[in-house]
N, C-alpha and C positions, 0 to 999 in steps of 0.2 A: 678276842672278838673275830678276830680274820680266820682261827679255825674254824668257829661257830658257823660263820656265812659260807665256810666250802664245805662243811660236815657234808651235804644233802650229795654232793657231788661224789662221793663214793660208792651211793647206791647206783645201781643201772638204771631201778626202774622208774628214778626222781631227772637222770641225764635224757632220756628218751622222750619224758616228759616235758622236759625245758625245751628240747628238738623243736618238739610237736607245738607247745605252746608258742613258741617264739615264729617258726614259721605259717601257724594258724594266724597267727596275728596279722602278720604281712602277708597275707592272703587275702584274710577278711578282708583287708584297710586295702587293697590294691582294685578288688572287686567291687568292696564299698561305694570306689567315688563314682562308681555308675550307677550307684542302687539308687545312692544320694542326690546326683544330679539330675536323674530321671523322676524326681518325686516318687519314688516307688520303694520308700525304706520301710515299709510290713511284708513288703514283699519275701526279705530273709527270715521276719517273723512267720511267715505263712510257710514259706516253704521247708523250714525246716519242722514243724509240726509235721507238714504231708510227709517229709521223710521218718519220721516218726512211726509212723502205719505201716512203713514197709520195713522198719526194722523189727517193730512187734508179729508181723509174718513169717519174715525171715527166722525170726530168733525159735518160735514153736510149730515150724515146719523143718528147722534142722538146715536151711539153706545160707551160704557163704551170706555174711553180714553185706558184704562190700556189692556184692552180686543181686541179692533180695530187696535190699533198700536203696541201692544206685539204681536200678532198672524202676523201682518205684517211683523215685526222684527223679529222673531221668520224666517219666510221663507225666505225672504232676505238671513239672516246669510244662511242657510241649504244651498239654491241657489249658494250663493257664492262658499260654501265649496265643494260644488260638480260640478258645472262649472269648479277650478281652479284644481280639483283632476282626471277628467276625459279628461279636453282637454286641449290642447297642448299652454296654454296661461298662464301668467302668473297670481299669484293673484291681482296686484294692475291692469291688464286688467278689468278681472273680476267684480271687486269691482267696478272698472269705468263708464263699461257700465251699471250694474244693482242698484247699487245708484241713480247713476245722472237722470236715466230715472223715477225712482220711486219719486226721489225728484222730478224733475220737473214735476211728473203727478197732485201731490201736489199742487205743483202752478195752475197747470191748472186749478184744480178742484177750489181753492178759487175765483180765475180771473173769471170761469164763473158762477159760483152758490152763492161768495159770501159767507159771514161768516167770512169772517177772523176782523180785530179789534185787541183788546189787546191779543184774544190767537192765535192768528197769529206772534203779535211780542215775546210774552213770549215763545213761540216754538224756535222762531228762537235766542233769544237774552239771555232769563233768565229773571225770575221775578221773587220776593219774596213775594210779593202779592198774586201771584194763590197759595202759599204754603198750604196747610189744613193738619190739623193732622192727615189726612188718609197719605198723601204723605209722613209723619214723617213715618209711619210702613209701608209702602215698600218698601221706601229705605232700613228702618233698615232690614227688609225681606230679601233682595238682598242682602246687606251687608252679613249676617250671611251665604245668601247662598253658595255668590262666597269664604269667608272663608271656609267653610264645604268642597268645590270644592278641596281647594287649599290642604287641610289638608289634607282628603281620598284620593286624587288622585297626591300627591304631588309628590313620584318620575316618575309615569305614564307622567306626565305634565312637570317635567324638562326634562325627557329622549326624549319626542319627540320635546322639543324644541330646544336640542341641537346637536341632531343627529336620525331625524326618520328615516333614513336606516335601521338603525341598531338596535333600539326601532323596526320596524317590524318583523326583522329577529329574535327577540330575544323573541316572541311572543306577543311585546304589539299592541292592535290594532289601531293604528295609527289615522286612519281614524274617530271611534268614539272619541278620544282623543281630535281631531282639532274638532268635530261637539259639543262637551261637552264645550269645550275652545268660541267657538261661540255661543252654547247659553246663555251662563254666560256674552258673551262681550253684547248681545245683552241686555239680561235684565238688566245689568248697565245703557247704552245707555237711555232703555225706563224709567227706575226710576230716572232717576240724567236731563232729560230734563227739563224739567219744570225749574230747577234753573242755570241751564249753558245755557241753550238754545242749538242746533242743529249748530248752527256756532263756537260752543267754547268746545264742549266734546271732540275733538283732542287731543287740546291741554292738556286737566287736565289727560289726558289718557297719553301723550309721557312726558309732563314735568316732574312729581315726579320721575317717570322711569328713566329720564335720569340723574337726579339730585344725582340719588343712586346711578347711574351706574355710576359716576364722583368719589362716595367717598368709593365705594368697589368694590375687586374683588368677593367676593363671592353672591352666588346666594341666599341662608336664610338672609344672613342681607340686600341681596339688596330690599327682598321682604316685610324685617321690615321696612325698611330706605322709603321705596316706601309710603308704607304705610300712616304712620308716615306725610311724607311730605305732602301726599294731602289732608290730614285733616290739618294742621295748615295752609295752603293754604285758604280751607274753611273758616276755621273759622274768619284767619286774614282779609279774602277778604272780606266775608261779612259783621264784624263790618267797613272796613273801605266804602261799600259801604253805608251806611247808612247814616256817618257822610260826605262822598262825596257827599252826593246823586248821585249817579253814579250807571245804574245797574248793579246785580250781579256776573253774570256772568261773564264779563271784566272784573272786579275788582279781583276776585279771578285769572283768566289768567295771569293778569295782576302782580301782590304778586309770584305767580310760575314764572313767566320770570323772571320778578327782582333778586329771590333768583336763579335761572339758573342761570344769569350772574352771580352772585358772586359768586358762586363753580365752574363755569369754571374758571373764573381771578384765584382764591384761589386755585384752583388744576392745574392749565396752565401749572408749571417747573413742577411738576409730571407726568403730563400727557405723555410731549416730552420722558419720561424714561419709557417707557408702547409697551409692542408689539402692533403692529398696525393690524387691517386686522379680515378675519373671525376667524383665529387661536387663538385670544388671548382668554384665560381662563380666566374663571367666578369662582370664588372662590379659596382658595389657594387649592395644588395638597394635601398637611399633613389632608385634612379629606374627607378619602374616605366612611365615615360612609352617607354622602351626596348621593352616589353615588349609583342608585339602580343596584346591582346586576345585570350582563346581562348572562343569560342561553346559554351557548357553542352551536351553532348548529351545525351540523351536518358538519363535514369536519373540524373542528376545533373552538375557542374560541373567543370571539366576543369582538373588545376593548370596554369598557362604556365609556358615554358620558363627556365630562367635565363637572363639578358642574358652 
């Protein structure tokens, strides 16, 4: 039995794979609980479709994957952020019309020129086969980066996720805050395709989120517990899609559902004893050391955000 389960681990291209998957995971889930606490979880649905069009570009103009569809991705996000910050629409508007049409420019472009085959489905689906040990170091890249993100800008990032009114008025710049927070989602997005595929980075973005957000209130362990989850996610998913043969991709969705059900069932009589609504508080009130300071303006003092 115990050969059985390390068989997989003498291939390179199943070790590279587990890499990729395990730290996609905690990538997703670290990025996640700002997708998820800003109500904005179509968001990773949208945007990784828009990066979708710029890999279908990339791939039959002959231009670096990483280069073609990050530069893509990269506008999209901006696009978005400033669509939904200047006009009178909402963001899951937004994210609607300018996704769906870049994804399906995507399509277009394969249907009449051609090119698509196995990296047409490993875009859409995940595969562990296109994995190469370049794709090990920019995940880990992205990885370290979006940590770096969370760390330097960490009350800047909960303050306007949990009240930017008042995060503006209090001097943070809001607006770069949401476009930093976007291009951090975005370069998840482009480094974690290839093995979730563009139909399943949603999900690995809302589930660990939501799995933390079932077993605390507070907003530092929910972003450990996030964490945490969508790497054991990875890693459990992709040993079991090997001995499934089944690909990736699913297979780890698949391991994050599973374990969703069972901390909702296992939190359910908890949950009914839980303020319901925007109001309910994220971390207990006894550690305001969470809480970044907000600068009194001018007519009087500014309440801070809930952690």
């Amino acid at each position: 039995m115990t050969d059985q389960l390390l068989a997989p681990f003498e291939f390179e291209f199943f070790r590279n794979g587990l890499a990729v998957a395990t730290m996609a995971g905690a990538l997703c889930g670290l990025v996640g609980v700002y997708v998820v606490l800003k109500g904005m979880s179509y968001i990773g649905h949208g945007l990784s479709h828009a990066i979708f069009g710029g890999f279908a570009a990339s791939t039959l103009l002959g231009v670096n994957y990483f280069l073609g569809a990050g530069a893509w991705g990269v506008a999209s996000a901006l696009m978005i952020n400033g669509v939904t910050r200047r006009r009178p629409i909402g963001a899951d508007a937004a994210i609607g019309v300018i996704t769906t049409a870049s994804f399906a420019l995507g399509l277009a472009l394969f249907a009449v020129y051609g090119g698509g085959g196995g990296s047409f489905d490993a875009a859409l689906f995940g595969s562990i086969l296109g994995v190469a040990p370049s794709d090990v170091w920019v995940v880990a890249a992205v990885t370290l980066l979006a940590a770096a993100v969370v760390f330097l800008r960490y009350r800047a990032l909960m303050f306007t996720t949990f009240d930017p009114e008042v995060a503006d008025v209090s001097g943070v710049s809001v607006a770069r805050v949401d476009a930093l927070l976007m291009l951090v989602l975005a370069a998840s997005i482009l480094a974690t395709m290839r093995v979730l595929g563009v139909t399943l980075i949603a999900a690995t973005l809302v589930i660990p989120a939501s799995v933390a957000r079932m077993l605390t209130n507070s907003f530092a362990r929910m972003l450990v517990l996030a964490t945490v989850t969508g790497a054991g996610c990875g890693f459990v998913g992709m040993n079991l899609s090997y001995h499934l043969d089944v690909q990736s991709g699913p297979t780890i969705v698949l391991v994050g559902a599973a374990l969703f059900a069972s901390v909702f069932l296992a939190t359910a009589g908890r949950g009914r004893h839980r303020p319901a609504g925007p109001d309910q508080q994220i971390g207990p009130p006894a550690a305001p050391a969470l809480v970044p300071p907000a600068p009194s303006p001018a007519g009087g003092g500014a309440p801070a955000p809930r952690q």
